[in-house]
Each structure stands twice: as C-alpha cells, then as structure tokens.
Backbone atoms as SQL, in Angstrom:
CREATE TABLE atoms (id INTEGER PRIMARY KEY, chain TEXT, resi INTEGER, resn TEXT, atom TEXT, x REAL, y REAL, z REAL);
INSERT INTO atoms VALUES
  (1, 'A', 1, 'UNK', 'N', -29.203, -26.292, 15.369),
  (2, 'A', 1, 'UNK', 'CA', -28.846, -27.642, 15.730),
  (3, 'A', 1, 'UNK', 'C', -27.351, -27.707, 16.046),
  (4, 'A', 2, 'UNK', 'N', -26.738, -28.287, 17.417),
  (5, 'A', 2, 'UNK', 'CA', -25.130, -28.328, 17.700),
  (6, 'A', 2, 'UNK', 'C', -24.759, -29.124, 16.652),
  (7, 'A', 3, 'UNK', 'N', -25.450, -29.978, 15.731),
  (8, 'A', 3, 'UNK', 'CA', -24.194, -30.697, 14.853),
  (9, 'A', 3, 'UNK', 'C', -24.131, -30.069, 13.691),
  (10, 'A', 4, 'UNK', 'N', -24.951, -29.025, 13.700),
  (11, 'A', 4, 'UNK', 'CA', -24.061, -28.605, 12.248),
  (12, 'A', 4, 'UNK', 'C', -23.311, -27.059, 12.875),
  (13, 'A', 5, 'UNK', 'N', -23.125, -27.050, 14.230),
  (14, 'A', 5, 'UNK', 'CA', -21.987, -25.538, 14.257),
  (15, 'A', 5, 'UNK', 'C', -20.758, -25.777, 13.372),
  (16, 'A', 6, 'UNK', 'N', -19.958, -27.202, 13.612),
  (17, 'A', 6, 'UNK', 'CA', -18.881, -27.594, 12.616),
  (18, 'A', 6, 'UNK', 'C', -18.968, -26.321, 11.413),
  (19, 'A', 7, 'UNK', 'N', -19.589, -27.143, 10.350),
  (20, 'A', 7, 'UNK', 'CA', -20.041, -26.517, 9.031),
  (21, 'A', 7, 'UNK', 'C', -19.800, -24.988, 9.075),
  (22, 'A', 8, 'UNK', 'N', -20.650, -24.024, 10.021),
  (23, 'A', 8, 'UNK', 'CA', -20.757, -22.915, 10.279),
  (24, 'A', 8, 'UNK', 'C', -19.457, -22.114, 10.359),
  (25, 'A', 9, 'UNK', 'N', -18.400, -22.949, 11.633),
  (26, 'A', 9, 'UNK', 'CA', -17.063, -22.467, 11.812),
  (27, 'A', 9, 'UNK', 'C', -16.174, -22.499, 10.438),
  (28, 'A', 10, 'UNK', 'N', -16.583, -23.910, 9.740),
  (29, 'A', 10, 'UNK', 'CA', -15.795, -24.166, 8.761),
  (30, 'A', 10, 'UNK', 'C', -16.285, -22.843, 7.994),
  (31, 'A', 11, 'UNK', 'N', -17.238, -22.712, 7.263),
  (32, 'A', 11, 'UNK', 'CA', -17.857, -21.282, 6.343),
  (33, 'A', 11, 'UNK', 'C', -16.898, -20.320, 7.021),
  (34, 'A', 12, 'UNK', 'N', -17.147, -19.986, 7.930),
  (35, 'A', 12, 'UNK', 'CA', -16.603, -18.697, 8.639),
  (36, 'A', 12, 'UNK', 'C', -15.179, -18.481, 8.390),
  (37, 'A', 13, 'UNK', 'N', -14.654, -19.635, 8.384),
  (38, 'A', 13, 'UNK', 'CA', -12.808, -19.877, 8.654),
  (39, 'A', 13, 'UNK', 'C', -12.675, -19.831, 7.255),
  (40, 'A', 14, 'UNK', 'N', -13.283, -20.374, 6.421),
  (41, 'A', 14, 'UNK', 'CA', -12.987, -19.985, 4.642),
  (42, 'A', 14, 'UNK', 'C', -12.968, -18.743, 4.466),
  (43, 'A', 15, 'UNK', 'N', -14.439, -18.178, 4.225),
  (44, 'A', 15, 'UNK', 'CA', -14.642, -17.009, 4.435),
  (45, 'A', 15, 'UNK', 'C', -13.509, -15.846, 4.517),
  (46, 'A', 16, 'UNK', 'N', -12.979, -16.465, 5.819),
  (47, 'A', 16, 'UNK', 'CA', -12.009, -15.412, 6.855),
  (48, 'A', 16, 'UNK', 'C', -10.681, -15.599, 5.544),
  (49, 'A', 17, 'UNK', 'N', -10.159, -16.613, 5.211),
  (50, 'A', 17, 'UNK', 'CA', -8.946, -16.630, 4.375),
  (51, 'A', 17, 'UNK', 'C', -9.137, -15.743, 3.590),
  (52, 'A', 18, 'UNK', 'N', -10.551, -16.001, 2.689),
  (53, 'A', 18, 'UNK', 'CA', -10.373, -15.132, 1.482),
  (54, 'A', 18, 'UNK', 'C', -10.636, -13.796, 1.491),
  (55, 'A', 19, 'UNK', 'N', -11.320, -13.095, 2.364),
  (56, 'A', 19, 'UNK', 'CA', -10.972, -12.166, 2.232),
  (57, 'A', 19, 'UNK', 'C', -9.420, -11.416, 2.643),
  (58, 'A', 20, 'UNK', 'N', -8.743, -12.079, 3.951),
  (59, 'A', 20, 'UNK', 'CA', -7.648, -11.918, 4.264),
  (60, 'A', 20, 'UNK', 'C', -6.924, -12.584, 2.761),
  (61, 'A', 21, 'UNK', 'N', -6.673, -13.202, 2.065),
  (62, 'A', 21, 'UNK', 'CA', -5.974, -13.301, 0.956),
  (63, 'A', 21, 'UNK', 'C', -6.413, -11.978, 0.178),
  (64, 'A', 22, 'UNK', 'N', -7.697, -11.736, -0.130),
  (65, 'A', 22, 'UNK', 'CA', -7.813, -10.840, -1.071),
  (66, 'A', 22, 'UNK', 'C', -6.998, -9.375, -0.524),
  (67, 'A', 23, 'UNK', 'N', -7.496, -9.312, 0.764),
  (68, 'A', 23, 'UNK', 'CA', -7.013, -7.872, 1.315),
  (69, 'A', 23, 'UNK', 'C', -4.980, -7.784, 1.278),
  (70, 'A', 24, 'UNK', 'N', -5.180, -8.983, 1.086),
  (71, 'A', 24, 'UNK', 'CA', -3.635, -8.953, 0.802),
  (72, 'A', 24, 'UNK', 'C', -2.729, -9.205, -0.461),
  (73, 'A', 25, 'UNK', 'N', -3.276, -9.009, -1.604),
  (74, 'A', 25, 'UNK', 'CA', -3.285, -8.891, -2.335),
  (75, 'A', 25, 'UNK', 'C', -3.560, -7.738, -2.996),
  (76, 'A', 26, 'UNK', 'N', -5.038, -7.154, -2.620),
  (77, 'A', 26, 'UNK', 'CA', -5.315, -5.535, -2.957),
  (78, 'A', 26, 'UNK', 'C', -3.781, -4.614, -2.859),
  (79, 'A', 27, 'UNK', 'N', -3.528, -4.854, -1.371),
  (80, 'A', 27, 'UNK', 'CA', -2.441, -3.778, -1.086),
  (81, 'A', 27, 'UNK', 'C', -1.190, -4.252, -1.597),
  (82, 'A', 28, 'UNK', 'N', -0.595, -5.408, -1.472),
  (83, 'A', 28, 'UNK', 'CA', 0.013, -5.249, -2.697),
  (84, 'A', 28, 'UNK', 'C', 0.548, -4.827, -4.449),
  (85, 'A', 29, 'UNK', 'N', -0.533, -4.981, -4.908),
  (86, 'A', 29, 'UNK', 'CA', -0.763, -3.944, -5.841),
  (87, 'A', 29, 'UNK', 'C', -1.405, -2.880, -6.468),
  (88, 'A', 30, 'UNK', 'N', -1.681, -2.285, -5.256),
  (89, 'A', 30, 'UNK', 'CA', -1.962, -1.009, -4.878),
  (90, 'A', 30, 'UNK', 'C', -0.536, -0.392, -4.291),
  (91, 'A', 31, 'UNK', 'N', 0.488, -0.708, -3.835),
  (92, 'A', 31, 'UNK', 'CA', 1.634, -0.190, -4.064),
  (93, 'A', 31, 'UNK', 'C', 2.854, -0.911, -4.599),
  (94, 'A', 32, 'UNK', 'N', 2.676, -1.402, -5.270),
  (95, 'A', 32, 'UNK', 'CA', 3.763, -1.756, -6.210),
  (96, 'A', 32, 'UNK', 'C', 4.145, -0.106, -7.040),
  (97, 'A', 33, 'UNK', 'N', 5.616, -0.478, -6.859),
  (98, 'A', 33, 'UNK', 'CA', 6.137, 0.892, -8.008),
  (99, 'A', 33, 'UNK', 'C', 6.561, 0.493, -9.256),
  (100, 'A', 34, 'UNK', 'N', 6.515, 1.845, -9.849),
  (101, 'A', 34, 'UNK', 'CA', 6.549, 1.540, -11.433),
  (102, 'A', 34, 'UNK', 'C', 7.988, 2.079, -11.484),
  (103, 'A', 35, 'UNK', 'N', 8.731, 2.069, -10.927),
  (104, 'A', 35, 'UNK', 'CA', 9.680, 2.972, -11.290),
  (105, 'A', 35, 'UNK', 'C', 10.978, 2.179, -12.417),
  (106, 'A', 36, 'UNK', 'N', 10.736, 0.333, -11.976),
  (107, 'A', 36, 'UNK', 'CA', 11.626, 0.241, -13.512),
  (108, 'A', 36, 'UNK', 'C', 11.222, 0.328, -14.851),
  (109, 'A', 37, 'UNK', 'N', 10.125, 1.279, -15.107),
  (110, 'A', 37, 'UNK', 'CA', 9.921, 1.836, -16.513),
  (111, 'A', 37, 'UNK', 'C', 10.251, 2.816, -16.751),
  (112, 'A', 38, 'UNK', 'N', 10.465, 3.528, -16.066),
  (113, 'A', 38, 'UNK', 'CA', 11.142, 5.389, -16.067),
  (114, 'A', 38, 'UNK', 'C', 12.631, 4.720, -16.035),
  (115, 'A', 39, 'UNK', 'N', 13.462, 5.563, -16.937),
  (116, 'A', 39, 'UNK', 'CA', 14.576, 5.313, -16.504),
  (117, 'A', 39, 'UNK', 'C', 15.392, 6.579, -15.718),
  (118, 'A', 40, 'UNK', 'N', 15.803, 6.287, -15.035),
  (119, 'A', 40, 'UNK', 'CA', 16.575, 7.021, -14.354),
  (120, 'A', 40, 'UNK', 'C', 18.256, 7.445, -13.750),
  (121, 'A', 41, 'UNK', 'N', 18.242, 8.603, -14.078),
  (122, 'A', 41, 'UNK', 'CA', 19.973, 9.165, -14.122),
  (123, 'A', 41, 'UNK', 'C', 20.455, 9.298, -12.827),
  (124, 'A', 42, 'UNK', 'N', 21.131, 8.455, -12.320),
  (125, 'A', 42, 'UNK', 'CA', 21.929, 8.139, -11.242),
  (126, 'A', 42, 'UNK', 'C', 23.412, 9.246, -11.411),
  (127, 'A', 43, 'UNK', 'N', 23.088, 10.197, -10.376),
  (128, 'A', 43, 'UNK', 'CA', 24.491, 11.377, -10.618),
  (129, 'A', 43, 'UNK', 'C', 25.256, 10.419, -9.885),
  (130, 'A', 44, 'UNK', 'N', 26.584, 10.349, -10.302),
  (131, 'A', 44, 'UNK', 'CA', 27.539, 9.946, -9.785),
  (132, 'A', 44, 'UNK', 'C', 28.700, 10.969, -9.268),
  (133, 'A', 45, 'UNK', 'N', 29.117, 11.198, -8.136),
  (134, 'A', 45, 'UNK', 'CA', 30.321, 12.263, -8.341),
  (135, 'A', 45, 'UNK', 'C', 31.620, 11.327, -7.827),
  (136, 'A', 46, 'UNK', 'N', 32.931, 11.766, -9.039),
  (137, 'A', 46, 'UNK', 'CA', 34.056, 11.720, -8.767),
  (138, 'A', 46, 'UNK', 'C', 34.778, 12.580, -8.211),
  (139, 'A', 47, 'UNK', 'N', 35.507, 11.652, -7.669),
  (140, 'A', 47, 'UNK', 'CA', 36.247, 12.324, -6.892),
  (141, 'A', 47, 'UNK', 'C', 37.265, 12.083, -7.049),
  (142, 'A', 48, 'UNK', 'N', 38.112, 12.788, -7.388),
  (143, 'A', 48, 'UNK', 'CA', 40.073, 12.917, -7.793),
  (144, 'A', 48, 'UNK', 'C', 40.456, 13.058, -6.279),
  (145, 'A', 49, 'UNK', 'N', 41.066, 11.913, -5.955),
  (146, 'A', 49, 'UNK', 'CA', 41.929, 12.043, -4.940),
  (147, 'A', 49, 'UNK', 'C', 43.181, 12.129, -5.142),
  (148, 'A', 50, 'UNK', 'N', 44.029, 13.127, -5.025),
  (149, 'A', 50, 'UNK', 'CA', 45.508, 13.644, -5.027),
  (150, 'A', 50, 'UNK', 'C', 46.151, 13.402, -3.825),
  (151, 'A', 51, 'UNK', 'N', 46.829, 12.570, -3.847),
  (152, 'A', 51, 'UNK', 'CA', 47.796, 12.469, -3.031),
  (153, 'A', 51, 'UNK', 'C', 49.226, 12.746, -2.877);
C-alpha cells in the first residue's frame, strides 16, 4: 500500500543510524590505547652547550 512506504523509509532510516552508531562505536573501542597504564620512561638527552 503507497501510504504506508512513509513508515517503511522511517524503519529503514532508524535502522540505518543504529547500526552506523553502533559500528561507530565498535571501532572506537576496539582501538582505544591502553598505554596510560604502562608507565613509561621518556629518555631525555642533555645537552651541555659550551660556549
């Protein structure tokens, strides 16, 4: 029936968000890093400048 395509598009267009929200979300934390729990030693080199 043409009067309920509305409805149909609407389903579809929901639909479409959530998985595009979900898929965007997955990959987000699916790479998130862990790395501020490791701590880590930053070499620093000095340098004596003589002038």
């Amino acid at each position: 029936m043409p009067q309920m395509a509305p409805l149909n598009w609407l389903t579809l267009m929901i639909m479409f968000i959530m998985i595009l929200v979900l898929f965007n979300i997955m990959n987000y934390y699916s790479t998130l890093n862990y790395t501020s729990t490791k701590k880590q030693k930053k070499e620093m080199k000095k340098i004596n400048w003589k002038w």
